[in-house]
C-alpha positions in Angstrom: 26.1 27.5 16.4 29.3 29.7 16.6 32.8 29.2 16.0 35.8 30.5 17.2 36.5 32.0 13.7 32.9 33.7 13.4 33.1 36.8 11.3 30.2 39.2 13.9 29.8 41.0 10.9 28.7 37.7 8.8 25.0 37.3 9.1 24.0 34.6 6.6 24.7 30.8 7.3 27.5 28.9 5.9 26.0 25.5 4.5 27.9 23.1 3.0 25.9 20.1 0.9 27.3 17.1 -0.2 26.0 14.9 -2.8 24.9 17.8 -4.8 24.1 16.2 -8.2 21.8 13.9 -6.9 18.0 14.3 -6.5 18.0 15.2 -2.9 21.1 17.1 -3.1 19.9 19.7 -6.2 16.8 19.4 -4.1 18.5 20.6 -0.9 20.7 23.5 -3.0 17.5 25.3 -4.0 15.8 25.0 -0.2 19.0 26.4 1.8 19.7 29.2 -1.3 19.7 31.8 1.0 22.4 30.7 2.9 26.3 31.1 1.8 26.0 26.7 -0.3 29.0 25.5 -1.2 27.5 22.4 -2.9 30.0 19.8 -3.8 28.7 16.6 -6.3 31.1 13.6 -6.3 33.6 15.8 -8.4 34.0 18.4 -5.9 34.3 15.7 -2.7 34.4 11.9 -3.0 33.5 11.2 0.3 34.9 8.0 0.5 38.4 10.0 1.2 38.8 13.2 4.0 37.3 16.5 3.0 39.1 18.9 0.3 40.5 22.1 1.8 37.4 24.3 2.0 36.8 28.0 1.3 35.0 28.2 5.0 34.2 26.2 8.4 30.8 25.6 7.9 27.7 26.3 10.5 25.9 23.5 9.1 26.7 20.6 7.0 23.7 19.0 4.4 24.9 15.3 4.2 23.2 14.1 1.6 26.0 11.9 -0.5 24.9 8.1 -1.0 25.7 4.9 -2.5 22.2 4.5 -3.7 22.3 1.5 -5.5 20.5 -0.9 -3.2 20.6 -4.3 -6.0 24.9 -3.1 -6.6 24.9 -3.0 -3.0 24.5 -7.1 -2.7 27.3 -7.2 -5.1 29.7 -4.8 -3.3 28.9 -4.0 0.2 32.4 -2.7 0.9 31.7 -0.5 -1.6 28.7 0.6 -0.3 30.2 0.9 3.5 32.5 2.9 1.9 30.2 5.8 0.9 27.4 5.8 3.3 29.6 4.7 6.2 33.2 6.4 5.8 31.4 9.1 3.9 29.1 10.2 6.6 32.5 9.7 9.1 34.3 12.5 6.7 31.3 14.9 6.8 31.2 14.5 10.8 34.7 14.8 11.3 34.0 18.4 9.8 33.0 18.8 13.2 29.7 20.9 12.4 26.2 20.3 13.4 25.3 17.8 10.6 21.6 16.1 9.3 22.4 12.9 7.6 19.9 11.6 5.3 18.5 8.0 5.7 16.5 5.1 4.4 13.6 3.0 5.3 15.7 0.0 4.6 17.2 0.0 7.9 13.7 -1.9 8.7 13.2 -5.3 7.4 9.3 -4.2 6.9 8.1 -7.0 8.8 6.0 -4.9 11.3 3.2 -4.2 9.0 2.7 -1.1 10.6 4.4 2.0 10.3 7.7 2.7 11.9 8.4 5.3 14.1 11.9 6.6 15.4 12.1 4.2 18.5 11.6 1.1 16.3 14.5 -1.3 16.6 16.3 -1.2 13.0 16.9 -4.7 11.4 18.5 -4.2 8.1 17.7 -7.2 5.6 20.1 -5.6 2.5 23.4 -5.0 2.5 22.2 -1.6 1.6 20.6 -1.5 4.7 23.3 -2.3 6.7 25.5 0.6 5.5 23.1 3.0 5.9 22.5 1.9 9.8 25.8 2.1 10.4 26.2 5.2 8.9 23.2 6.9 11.1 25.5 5.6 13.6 28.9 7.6 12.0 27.4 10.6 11.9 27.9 10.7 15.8 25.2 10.7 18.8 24.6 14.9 18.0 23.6 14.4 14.1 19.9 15.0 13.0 19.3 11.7 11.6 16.3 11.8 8.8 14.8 8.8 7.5 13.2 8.9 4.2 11.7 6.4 1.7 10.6 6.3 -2.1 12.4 9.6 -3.1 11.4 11.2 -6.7 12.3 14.2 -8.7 13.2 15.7 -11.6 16.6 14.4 -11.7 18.2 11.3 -11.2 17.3 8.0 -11.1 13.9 7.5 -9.4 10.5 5.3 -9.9 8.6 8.2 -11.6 11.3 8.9 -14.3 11.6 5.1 -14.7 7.7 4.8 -15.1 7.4 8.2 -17.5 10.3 6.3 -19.5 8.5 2.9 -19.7 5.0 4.3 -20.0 6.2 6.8 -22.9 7.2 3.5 -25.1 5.4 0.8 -24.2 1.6 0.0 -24.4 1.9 -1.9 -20.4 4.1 -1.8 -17.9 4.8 -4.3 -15.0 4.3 -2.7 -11.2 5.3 -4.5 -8.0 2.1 -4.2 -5.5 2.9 -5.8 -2.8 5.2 -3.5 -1.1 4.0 -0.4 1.1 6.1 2.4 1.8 5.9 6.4 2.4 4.5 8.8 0.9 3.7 6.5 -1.8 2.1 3.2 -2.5 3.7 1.9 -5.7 0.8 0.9 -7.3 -1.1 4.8 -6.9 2.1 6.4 -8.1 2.3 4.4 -11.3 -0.9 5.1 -12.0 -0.9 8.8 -10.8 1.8 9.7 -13.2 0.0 8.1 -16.3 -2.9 9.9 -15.7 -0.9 13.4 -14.5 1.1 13.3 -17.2 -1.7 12.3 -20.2 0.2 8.4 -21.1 -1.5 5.9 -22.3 0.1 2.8 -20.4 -1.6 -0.2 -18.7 -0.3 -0.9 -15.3 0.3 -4.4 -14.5 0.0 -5.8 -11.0 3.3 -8.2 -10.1 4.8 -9.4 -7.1 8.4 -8.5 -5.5 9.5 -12.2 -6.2 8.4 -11.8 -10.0 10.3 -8.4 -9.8 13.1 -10.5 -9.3 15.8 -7.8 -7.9 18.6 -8.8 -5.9 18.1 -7.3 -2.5 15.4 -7.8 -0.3 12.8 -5.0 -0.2 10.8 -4.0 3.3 7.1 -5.2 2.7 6.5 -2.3 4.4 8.3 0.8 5.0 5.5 3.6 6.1 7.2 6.2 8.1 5.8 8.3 10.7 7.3 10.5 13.3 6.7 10.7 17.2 9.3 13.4 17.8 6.9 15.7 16.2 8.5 16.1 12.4 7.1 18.3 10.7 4.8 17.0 8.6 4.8 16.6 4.8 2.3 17.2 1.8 0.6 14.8 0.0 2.0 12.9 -2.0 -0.2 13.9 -5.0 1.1 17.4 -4.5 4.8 16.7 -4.7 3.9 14.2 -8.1 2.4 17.2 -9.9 4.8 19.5 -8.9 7.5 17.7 -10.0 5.6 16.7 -13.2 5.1 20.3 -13.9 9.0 20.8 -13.3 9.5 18.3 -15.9 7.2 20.3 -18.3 
């Protein structure tokens, strides 16, 4: 897209990411590196407050800044509204073409099928909730992308939780009955045991003996009927980020 203040002579794309220091932000700063990034982390732009002056109008803006916290949510949902709703608003209100990054939880997981973009949402969390609404900030022109079960090599995900727990403990408890995309729980626990060379049992528990504070979808497969490009198995991103993490 141009802008009135387009430089012809400027031939790579201005791309500004928020949200930078977490998984999918890093993630996103390595993917769009040929572009011109200006990659902001919570230091650079709190999004719960208007964008900082910039160096740059961007041509495309990387919204990937989140409360993330689906349990804190319960406890502060104002909070929460105030990042993934009020943030995405400020990252909008830049006024370039955005993609907004989103959850499974905006499903309640009752379907027991997987969900596709014409699905009617029906948030159970407070987490949820923020995150609908915020699909909904980023105005009727975003690229809305709905994702579930992210992991990495940074932040706070299930495989560094379970490479944690399996490192110093002899068995580790797994909730099974939940069903998401790209990853069953269950596989991915064991996967990174047996990836990474632990020597952890893996322990079968329900989401009730779990015990956390916010309701969880059952099940949260995603597909696509606007033909998304599809993804790799989720085998391949495990090793690949296991070999990242040496």
């Amino acid at each position: 897209m141009e802008h009135d203040d387009a430089d012809p002579l400027r031939a790579r794309r201005r791309t500004l990411i928020t949200g930078a220091a977490g998984q999918l932000g890093h993630a996103l700063a390595g993917v769009f590196a040929d572009d011109d990034v200006l990659a902001l982390g919570r230091e650079g732009w709190d999004v719960r407050f208007e964008s900082p002056a910039l160096p740059w109008q961007p041509d495309l803006v990387l919204h990937a800044a989140a409360w993330t916290n689906v349990d804190g949510a319960e406890d502060d949902p104002q909070g929460a509204a105030a990042v993934n709703v009020g943030g995405t608003a400020h990252a909008s209100a830049l006024g370039a073409p955005i993609v907004t990054y989103s959850t499974d939880y905006v499903f309640d997981g009752r379907k027991g099928a997987p969900y596709v973009e014409s699905d009617a949402p029906a948030p159970a969390s407070a987490y949820g909730r923020t995150k609908l609404h915020g699909e909904a900030a980023a105005g009727e022109r975003a690229w809305i992308v709905r994702s579930s079960w992210l992991f990495g090599e940074t932040g706070h995900n299930f495989l560094r939780t379970m490479l944690r727990l399996g490192a110093g403990r002899d068995e580790v408890a797994v909730v099974d009955d939940q069903r998401g995309s790209p990853t069953y729980v269950l596989h991915l626990a064991e996967a990174i045991f047996e990836d990474a060379g632990i020597d952890c049992r893996v322990r079968r528990i329900t989401t009730a003996e779990f015990g956390a504070k916010a309701p969880r979808p059952a099940v949260s497969i995603l597909r696509s009927e606007k033909c998304a490009p599809p993804l790799p198995h989720w085998r391949e991103g495990l090793r690949a980020c296991l070999a990242a993490l040496g």
